[in-house]
PyMOL commands that place a pseudoatom at each C-alpha (Angstrom):
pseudoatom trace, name=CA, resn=UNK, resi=1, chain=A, elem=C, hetatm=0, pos=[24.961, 7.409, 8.480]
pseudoatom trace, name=CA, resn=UNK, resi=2, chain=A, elem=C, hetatm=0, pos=[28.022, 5.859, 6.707]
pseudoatom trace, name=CA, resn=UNK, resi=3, chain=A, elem=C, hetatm=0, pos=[26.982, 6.502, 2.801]
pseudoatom trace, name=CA, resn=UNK, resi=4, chain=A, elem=C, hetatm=0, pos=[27.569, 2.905, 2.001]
pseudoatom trace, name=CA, resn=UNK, resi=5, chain=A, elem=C, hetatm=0, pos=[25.987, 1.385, 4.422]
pseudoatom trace, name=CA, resn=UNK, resi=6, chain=A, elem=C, hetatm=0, pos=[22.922, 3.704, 3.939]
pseudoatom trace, name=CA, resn=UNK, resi=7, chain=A, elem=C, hetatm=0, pos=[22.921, 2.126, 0.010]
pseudoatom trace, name=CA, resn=UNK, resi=8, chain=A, elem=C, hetatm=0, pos=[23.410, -1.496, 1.018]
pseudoatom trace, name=CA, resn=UNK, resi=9, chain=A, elem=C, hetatm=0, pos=[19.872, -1.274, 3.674]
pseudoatom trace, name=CA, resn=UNK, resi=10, chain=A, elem=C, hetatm=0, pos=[18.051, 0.704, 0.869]
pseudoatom trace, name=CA, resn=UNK, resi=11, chain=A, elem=C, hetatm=0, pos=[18.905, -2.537, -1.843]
pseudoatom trace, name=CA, resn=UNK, resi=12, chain=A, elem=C, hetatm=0, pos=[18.083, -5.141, 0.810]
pseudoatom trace, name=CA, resn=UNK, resi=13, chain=A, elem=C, hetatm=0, pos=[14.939, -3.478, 1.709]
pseudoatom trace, name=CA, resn=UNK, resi=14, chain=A, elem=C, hetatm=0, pos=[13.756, -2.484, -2.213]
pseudoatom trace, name=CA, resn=UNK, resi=15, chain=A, elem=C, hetatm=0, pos=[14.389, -5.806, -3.023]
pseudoatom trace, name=CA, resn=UNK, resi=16, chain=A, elem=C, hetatm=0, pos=[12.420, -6.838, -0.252]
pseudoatom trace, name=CA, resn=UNK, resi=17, chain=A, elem=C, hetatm=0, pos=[9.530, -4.882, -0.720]
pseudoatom trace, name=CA, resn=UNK, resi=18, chain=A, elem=C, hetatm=0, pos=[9.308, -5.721, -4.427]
pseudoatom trace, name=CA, resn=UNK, resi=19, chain=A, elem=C, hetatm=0, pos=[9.920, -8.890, -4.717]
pseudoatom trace, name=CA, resn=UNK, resi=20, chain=A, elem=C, hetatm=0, pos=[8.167, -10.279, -1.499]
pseudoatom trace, name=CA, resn=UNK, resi=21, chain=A, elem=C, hetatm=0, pos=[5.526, -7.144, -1.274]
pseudoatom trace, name=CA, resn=UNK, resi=22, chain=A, elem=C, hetatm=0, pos=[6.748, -6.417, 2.431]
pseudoatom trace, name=CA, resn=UNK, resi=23, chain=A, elem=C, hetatm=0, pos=[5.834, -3.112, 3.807]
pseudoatom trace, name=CA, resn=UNK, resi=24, chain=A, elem=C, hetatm=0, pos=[8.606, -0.552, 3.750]
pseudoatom trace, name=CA, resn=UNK, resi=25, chain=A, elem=C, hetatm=0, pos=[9.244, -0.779, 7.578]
pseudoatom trace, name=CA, resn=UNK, resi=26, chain=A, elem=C, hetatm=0, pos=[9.270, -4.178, 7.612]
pseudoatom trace, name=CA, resn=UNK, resi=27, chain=A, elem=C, hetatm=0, pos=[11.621, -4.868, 5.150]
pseudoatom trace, name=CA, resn=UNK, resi=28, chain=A, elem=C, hetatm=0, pos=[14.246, -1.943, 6.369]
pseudoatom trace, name=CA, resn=UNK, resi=29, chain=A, elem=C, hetatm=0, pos=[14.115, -3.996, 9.646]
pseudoatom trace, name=CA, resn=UNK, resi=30, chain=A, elem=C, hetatm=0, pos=[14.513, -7.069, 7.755]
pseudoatom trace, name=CA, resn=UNK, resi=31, chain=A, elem=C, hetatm=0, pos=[17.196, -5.565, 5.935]
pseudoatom trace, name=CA, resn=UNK, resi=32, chain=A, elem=C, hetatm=0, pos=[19.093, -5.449, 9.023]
pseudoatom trace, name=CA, resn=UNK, resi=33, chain=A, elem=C, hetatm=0, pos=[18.852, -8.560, 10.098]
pseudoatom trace, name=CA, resn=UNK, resi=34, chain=A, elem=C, hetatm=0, pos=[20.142, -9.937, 6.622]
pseudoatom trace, name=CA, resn=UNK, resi=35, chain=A, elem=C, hetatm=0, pos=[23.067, -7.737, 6.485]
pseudoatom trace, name=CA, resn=UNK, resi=36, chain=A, elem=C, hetatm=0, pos=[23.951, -8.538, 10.176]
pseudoatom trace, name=CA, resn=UNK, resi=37, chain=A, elem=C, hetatm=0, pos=[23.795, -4.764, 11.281]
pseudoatom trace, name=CA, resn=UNK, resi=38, chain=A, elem=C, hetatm=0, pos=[22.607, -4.225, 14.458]
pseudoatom trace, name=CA, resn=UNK, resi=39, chain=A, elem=C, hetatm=0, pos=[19.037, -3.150, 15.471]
pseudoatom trace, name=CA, resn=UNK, resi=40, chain=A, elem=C, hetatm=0, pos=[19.486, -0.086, 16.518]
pseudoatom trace, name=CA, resn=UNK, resi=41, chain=A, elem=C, hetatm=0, pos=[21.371, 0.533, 13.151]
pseudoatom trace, name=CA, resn=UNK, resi=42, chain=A, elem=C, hetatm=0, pos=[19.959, 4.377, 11.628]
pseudoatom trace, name=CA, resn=UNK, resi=43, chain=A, elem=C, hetatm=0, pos=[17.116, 3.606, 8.854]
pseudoatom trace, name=CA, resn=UNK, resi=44, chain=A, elem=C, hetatm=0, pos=[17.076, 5.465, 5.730]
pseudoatom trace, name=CA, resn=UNK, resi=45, chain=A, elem=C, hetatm=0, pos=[13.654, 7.494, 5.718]
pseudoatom trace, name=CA, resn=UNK, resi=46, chain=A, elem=C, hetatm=0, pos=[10.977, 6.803, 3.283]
pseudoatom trace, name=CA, resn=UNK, resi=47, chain=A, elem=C, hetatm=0, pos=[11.484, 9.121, 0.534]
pseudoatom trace, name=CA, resn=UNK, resi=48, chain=A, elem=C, hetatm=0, pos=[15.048, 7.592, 0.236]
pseudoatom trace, name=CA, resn=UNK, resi=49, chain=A, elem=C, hetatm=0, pos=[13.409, 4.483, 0.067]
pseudoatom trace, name=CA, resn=UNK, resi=50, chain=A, elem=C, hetatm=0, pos=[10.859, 5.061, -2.313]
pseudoatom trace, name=CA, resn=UNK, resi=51, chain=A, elem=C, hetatm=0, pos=[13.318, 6.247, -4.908]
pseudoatom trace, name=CA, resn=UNK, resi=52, chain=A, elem=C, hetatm=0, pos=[15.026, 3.047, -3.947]
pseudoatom trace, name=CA, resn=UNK, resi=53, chain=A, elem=C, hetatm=0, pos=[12.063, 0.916, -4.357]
pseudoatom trace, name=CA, resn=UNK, resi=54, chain=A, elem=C, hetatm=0, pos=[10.989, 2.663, -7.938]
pseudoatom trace, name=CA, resn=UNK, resi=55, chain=A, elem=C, hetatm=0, pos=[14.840, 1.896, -8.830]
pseudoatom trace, name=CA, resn=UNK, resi=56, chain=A, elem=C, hetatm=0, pos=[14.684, -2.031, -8.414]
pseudoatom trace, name=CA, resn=UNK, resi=57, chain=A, elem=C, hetatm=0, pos=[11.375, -1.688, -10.256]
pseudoatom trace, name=CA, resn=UNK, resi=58, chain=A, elem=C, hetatm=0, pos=[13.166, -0.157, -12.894]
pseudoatom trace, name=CA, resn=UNK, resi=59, chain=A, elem=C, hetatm=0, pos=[15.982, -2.383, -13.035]
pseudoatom trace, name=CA, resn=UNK, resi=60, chain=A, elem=C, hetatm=0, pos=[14.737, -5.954, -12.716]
pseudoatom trace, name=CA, resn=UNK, resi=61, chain=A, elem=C, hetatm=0, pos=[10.773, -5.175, -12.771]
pseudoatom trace, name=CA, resn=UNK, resi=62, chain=A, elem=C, hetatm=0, pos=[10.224, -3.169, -16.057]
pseudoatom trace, name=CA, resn=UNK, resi=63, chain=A, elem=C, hetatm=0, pos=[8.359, -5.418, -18.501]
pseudoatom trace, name=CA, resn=UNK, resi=64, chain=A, elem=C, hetatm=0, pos=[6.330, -6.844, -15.494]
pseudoatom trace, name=CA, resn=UNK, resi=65, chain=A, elem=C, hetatm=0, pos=[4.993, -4.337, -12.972]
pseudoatom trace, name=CA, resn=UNK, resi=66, chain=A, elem=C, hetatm=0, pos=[2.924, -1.423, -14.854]
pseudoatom trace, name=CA, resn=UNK, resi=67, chain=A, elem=C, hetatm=0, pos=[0.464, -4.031, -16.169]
pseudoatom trace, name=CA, resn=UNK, resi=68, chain=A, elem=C, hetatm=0, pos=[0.458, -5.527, -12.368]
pseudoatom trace, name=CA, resn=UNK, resi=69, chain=A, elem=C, hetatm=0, pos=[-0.228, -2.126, -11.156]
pseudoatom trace, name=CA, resn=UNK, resi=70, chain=A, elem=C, hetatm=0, pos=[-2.629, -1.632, -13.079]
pseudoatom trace, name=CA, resn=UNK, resi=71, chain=A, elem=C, hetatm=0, pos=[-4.437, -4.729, -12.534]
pseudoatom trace, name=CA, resn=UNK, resi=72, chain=A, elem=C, hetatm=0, pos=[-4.169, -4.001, -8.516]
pseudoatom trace, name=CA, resn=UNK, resi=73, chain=A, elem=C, hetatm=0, pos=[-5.735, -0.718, -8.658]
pseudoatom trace, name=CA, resn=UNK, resi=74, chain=A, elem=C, hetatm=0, pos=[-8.857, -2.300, -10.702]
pseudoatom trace, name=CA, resn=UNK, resi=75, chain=A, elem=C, hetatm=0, pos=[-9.256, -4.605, -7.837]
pseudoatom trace, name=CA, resn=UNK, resi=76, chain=A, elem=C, hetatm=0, pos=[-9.176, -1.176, -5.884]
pseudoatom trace, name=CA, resn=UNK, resi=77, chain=A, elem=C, hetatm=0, pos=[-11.631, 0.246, -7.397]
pseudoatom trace, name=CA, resn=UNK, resi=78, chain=A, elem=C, hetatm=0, pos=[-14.177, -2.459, -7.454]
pseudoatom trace, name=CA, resn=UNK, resi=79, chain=A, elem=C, hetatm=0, pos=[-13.360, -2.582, -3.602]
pseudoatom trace, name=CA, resn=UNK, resi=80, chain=A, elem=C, hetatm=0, pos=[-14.238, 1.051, -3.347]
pseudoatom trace, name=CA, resn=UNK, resi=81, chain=A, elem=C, hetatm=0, pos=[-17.448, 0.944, -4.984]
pseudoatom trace, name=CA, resn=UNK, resi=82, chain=A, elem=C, hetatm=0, pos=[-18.490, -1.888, -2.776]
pseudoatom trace, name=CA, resn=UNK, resi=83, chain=A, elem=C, hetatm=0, pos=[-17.560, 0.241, 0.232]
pseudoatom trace, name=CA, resn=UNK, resi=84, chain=A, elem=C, hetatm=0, pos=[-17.646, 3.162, -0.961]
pseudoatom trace, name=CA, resn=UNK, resi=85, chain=A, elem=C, hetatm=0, pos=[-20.444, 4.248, 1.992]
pseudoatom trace, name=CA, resn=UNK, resi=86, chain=A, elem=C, hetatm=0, pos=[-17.342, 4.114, 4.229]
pseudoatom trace, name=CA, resn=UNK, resi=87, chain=A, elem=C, hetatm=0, pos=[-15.415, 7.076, 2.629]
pseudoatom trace, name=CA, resn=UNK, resi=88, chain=A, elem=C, hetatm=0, pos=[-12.491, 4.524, 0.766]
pseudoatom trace, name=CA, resn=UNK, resi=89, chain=A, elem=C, hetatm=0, pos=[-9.392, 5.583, -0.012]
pseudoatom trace, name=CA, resn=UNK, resi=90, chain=A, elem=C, hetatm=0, pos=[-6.585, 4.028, -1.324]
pseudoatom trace, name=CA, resn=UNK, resi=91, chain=A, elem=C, hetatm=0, pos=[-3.244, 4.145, 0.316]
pseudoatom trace, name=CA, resn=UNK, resi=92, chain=A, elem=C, hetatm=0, pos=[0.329, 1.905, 0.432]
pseudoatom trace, name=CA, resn=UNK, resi=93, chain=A, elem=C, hetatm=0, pos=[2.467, 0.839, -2.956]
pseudoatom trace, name=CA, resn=UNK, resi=94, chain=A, elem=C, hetatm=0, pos=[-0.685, 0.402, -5.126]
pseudoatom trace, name=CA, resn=UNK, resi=95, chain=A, elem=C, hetatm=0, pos=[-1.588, 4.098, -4.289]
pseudoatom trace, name=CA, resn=UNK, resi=96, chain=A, elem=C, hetatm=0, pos=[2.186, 5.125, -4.967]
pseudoatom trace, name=CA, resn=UNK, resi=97, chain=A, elem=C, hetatm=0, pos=[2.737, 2.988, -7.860]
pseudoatom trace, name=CA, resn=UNK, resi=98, chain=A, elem=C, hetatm=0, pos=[5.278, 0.636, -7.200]
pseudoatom trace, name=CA, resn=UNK, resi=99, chain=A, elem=C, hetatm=0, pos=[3.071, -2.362, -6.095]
pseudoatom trace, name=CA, resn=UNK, resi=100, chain=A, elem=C, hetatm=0, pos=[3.305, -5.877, -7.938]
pseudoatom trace, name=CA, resn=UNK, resi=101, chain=A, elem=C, hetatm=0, pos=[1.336, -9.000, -7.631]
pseudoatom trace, name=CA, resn=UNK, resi=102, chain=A, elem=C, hetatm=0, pos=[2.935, -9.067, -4.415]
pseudoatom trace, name=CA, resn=UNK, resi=103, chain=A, elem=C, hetatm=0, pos=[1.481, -6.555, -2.648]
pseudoatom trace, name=CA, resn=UNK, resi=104, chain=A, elem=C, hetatm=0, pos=[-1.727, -6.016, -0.898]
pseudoatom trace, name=CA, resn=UNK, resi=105, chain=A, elem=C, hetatm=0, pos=[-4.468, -3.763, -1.793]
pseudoatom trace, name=CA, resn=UNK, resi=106, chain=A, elem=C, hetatm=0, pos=[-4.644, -1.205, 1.092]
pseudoatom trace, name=CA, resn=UNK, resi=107, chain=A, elem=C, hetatm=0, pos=[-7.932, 0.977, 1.540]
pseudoatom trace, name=CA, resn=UNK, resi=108, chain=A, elem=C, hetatm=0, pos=[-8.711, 3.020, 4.642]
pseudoatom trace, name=CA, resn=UNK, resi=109, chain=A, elem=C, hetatm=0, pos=[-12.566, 3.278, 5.752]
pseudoatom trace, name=CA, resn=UNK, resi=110, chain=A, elem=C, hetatm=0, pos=[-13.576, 6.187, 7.425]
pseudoatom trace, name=CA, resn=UNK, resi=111, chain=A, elem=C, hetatm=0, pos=[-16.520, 4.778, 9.547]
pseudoatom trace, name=CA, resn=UNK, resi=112, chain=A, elem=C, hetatm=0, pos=[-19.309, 6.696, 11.984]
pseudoatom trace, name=CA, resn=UNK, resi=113, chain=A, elem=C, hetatm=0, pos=[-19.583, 3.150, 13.687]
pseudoatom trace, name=CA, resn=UNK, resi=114, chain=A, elem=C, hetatm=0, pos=[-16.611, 1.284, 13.319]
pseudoatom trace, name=CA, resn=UNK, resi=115, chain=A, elem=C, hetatm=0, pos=[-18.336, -1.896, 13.193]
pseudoatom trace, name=CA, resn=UNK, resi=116, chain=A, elem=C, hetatm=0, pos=[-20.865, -0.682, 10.344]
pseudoatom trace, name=CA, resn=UNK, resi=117, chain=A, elem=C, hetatm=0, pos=[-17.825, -1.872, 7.316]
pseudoatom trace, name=CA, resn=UNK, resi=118, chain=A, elem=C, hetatm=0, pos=[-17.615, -5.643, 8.511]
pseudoatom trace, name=CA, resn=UNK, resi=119, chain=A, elem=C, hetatm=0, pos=[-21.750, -5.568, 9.093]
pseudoatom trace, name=CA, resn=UNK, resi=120, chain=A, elem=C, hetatm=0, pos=[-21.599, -4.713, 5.110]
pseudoatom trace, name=CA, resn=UNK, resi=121, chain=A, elem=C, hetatm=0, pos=[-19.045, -7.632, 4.319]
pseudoatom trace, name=CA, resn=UNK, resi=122, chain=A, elem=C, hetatm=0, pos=[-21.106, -9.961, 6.558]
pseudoatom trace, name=CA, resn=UNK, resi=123, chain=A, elem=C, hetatm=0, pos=[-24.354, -8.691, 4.069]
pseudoatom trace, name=CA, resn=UNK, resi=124, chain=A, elem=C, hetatm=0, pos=[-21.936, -8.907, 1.404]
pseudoatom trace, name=CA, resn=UNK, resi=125, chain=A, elem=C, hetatm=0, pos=[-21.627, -12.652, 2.541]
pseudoatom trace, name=CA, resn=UNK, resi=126, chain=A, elem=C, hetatm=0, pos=[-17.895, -11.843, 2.132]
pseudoatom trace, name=CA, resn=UNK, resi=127, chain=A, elem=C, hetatm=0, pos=[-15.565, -13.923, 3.808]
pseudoatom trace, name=CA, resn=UNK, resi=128, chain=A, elem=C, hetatm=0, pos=[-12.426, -11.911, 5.806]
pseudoatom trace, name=CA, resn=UNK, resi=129, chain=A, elem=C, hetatm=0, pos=[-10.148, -12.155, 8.702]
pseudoatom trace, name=CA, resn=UNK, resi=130, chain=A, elem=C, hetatm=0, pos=[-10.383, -9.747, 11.261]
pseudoatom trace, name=CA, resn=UNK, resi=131, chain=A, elem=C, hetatm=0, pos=[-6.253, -8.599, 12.179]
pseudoatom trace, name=CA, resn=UNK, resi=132, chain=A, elem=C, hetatm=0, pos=[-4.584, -5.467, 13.680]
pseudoatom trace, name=CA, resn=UNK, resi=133, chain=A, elem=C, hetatm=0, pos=[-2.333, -3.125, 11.980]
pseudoatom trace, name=CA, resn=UNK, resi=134, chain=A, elem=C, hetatm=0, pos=[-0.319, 0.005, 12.228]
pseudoatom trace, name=CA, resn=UNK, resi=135, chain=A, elem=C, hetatm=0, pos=[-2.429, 3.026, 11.721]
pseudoatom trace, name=CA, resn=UNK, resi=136, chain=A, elem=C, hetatm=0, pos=[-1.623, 6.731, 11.131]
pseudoatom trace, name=CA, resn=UNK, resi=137, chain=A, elem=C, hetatm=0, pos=[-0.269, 7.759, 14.323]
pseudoatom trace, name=CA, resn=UNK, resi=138, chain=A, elem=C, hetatm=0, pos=[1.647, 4.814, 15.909]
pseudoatom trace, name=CA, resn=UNK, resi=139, chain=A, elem=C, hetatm=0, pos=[-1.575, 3.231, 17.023]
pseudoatom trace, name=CA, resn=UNK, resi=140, chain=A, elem=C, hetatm=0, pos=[-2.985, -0.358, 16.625]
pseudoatom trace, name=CA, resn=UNK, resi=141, chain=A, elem=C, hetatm=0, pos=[-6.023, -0.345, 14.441]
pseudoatom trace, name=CA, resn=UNK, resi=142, chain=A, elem=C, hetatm=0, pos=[-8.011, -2.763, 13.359]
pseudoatom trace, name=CA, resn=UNK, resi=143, chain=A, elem=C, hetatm=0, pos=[-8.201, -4.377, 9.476]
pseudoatom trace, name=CA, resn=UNK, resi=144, chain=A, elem=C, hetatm=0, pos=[-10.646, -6.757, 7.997]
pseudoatom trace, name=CA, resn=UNK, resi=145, chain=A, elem=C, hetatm=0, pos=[-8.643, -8.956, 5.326]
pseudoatom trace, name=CA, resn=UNK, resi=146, chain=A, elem=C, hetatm=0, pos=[-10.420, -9.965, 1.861]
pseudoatom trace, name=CA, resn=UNK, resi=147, chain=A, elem=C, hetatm=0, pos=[-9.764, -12.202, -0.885]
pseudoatom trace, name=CA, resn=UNK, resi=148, chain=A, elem=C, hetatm=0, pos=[-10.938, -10.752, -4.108]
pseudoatom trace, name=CA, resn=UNK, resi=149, chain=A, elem=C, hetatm=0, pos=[-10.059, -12.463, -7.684]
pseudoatom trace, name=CA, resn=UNK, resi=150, chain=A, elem=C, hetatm=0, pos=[-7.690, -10.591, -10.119]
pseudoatom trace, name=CA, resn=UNK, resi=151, chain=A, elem=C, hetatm=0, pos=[-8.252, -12.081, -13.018]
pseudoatom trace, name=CA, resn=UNK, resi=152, chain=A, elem=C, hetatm=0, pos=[-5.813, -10.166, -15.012]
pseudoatom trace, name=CA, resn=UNK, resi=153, chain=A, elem=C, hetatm=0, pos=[-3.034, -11.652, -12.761]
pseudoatom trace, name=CA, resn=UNK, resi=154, chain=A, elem=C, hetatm=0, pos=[-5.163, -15.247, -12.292]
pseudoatom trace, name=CA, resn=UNK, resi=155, chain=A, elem=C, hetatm=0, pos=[-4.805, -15.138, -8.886]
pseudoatom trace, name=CA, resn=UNK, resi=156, chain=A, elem=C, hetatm=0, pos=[-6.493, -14.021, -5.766]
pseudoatom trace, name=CA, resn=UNK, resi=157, chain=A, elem=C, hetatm=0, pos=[-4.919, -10.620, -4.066]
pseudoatom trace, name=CA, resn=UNK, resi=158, chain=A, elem=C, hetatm=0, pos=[-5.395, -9.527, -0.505]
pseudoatom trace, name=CA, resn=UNK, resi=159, chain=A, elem=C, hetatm=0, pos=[-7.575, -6.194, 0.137]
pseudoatom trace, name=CA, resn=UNK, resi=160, chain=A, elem=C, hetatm=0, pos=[-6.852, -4.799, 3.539]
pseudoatom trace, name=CA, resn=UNK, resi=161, chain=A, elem=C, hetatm=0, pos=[-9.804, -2.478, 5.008]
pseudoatom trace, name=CA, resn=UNK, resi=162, chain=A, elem=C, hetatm=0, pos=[-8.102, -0.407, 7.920]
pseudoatom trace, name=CA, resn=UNK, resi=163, chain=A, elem=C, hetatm=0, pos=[-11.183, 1.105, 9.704]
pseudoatom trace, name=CA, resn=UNK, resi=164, chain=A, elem=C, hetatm=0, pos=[-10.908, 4.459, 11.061]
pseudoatom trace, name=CA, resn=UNK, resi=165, chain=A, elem=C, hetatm=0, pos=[-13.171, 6.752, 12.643]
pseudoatom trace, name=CA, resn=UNK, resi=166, chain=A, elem=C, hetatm=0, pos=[-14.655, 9.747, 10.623]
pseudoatom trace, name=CA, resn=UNK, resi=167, chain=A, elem=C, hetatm=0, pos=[-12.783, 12.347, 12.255]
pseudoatom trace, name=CA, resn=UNK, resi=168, chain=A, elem=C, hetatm=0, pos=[-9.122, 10.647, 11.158]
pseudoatom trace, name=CA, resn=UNK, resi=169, chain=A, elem=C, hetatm=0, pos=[-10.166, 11.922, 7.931]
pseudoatom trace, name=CA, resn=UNK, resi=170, chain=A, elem=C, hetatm=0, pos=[-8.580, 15.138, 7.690]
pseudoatom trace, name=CA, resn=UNK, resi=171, chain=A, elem=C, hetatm=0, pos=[-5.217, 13.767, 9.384]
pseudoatom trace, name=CA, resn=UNK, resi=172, chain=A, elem=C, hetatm=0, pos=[-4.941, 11.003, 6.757]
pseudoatom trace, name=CA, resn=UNK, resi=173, chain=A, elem=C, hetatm=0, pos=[-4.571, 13.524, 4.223]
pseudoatom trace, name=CA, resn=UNK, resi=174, chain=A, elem=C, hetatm=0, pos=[-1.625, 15.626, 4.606]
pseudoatom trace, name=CA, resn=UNK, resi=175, chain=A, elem=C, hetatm=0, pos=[0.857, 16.054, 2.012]
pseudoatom trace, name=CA, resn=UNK, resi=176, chain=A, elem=C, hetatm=0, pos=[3.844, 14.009, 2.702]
pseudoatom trace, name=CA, resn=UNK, resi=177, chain=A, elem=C, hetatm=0, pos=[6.985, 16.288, 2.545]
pseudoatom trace, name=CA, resn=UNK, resi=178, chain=A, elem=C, hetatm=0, pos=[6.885, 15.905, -1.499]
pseudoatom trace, name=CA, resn=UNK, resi=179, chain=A, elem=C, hetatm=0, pos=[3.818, 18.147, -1.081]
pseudoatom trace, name=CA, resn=UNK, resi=180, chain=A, elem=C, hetatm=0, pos=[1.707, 14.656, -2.603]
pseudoatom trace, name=CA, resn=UNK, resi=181, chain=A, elem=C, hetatm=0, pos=[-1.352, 13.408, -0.519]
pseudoatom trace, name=CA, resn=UNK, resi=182, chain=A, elem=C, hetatm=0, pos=[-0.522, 9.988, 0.840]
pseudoatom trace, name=CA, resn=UNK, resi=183, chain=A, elem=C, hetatm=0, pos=[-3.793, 8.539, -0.260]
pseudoatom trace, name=CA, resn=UNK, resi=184, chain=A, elem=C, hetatm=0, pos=[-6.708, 8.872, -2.660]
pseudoatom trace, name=CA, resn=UNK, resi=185, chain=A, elem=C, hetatm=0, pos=[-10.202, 8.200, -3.035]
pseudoatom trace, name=CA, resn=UNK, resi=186, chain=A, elem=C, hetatm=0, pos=[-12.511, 7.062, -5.795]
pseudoatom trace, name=CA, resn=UNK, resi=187, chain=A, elem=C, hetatm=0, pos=[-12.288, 9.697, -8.001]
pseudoatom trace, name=CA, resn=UNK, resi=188, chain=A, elem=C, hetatm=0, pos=[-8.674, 9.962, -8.199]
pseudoatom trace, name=CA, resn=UNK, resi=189, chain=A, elem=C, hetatm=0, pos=[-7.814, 6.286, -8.254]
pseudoatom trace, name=CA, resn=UNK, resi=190, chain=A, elem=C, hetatm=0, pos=[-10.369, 6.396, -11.444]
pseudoatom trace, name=CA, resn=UNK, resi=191, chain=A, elem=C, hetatm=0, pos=[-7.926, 9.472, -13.186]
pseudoatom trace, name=CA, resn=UNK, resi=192, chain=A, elem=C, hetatm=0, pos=[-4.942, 6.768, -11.925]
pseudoatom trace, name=CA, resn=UNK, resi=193, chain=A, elem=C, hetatm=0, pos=[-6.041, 4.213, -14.346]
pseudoatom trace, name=CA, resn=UNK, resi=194, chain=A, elem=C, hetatm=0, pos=[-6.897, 7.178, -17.087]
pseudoatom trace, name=CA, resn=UNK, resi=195, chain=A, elem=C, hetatm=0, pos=[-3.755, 8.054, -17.726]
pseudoatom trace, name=CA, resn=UNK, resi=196, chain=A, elem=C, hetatm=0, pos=[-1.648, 7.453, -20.642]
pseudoatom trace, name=CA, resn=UNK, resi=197, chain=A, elem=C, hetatm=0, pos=[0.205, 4.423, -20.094]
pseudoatom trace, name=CA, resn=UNK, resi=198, chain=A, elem=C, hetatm=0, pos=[2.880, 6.408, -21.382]
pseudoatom trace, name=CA, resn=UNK, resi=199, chain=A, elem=C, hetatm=0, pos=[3.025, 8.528, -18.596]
pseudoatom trace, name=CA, resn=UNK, resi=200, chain=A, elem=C, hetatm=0, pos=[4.343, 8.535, -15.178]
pseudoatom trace, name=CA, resn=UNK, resi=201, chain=A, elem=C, hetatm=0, pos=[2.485, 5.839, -12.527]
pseudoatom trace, name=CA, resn=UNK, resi=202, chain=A, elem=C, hetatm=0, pos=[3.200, 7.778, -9.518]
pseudoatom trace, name=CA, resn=UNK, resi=203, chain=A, elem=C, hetatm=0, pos=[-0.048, 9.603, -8.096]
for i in range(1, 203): cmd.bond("trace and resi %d" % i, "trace and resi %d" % (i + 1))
show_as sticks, trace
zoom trace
């Protein structure tokens, strides 16, 4: 792929996934589209677009996103507790560390009976919205959408709960070609918000 045309995508789609919390594949198609390339333009991969995204962060989001991190993966972890009979783990840009306010909370539930996690919001008396999403592989899986109050950012934030059966498990864990795991549970979402806020924000 021509070298600048590769850079231009991976600004459009950074900004777009910072500043209006799009989802990396979304806003590389988007990107498109707002460049006037055509679909079946090459996309960069993820890893180029990570370091893209964590380079608009730098640039224009400095001052602003570690405390909105933070605050994101608090709302995590109260999430996880609540559910935490479903095997949580925390995935997408709050996971990664480059999520702001605008991004969603994404956990994945790892469910015997994959209706047992929205009987426990209904006992919860939690409101949500049922909705499909991508899942590991390709396939269509189904979410269950929450409002929970950040009050560190005085606003509601989304929390997405993609239900999976318990045998996804082990395939939601390999190491993405960095040789990181692509999501975390409890445990290491708690050592997430241990760490020196001098230190780095990537898992």
């Amino acid at each position: 792929m021509n070298n600048h045309r590769t850079s231009e995508i991976l600004q459009t789609a950074a900004r777009l996934a910072v500043d209006e919390g799009l989802d990396w594949g979304s806003a590389k198609r988007r990107a498109l589209r707002e460049l006037g390339l055509p679909g079946r333009t090459p996309l960069p991969d993820n890893l180029q677009m990570e370091d893209a995204v964590r380079t608009h962060i730098a640039l224009f989001h400095a001052d602003t996103q570690p405390r909105e991190l933070e605050a994101l993966r608090r709302v995590a972890l109260v999430w996880m507790r609540r559910m935490q009979a479903f095997r949580p783990y925390l995935g997408g840009a709050v996971w990664w560390g480059t999520a702001t306010r605008r991004n969603d909370v994404v956990l994945s539930l790892f469910c015997d009976d994959p209706k047992s996690a929205e009987i426990a919001l209904i006992n919860l008396q939690v409101p949500y919205e049922p909705h499909t999403v991508t899942g590991l592989r390709g396939e269509p899986v189904e979410a269950l959408g929450v409002r929970s109050r950040c009050e560190t950012l005085g606003e509601d934030v989304w929390v997405r709960l993609l239900i999976y059966d318990l045998d996804d498990l082990r395939g939601a864990l390999r190491a993405d070609p960095r040789g990181r795991l692509p999501r975390g549970d409890l445990q290491a979402v708690c050592q997430l918000l241990a760490q020196d806020a001098s230190g780095t924000l990537a898992p």
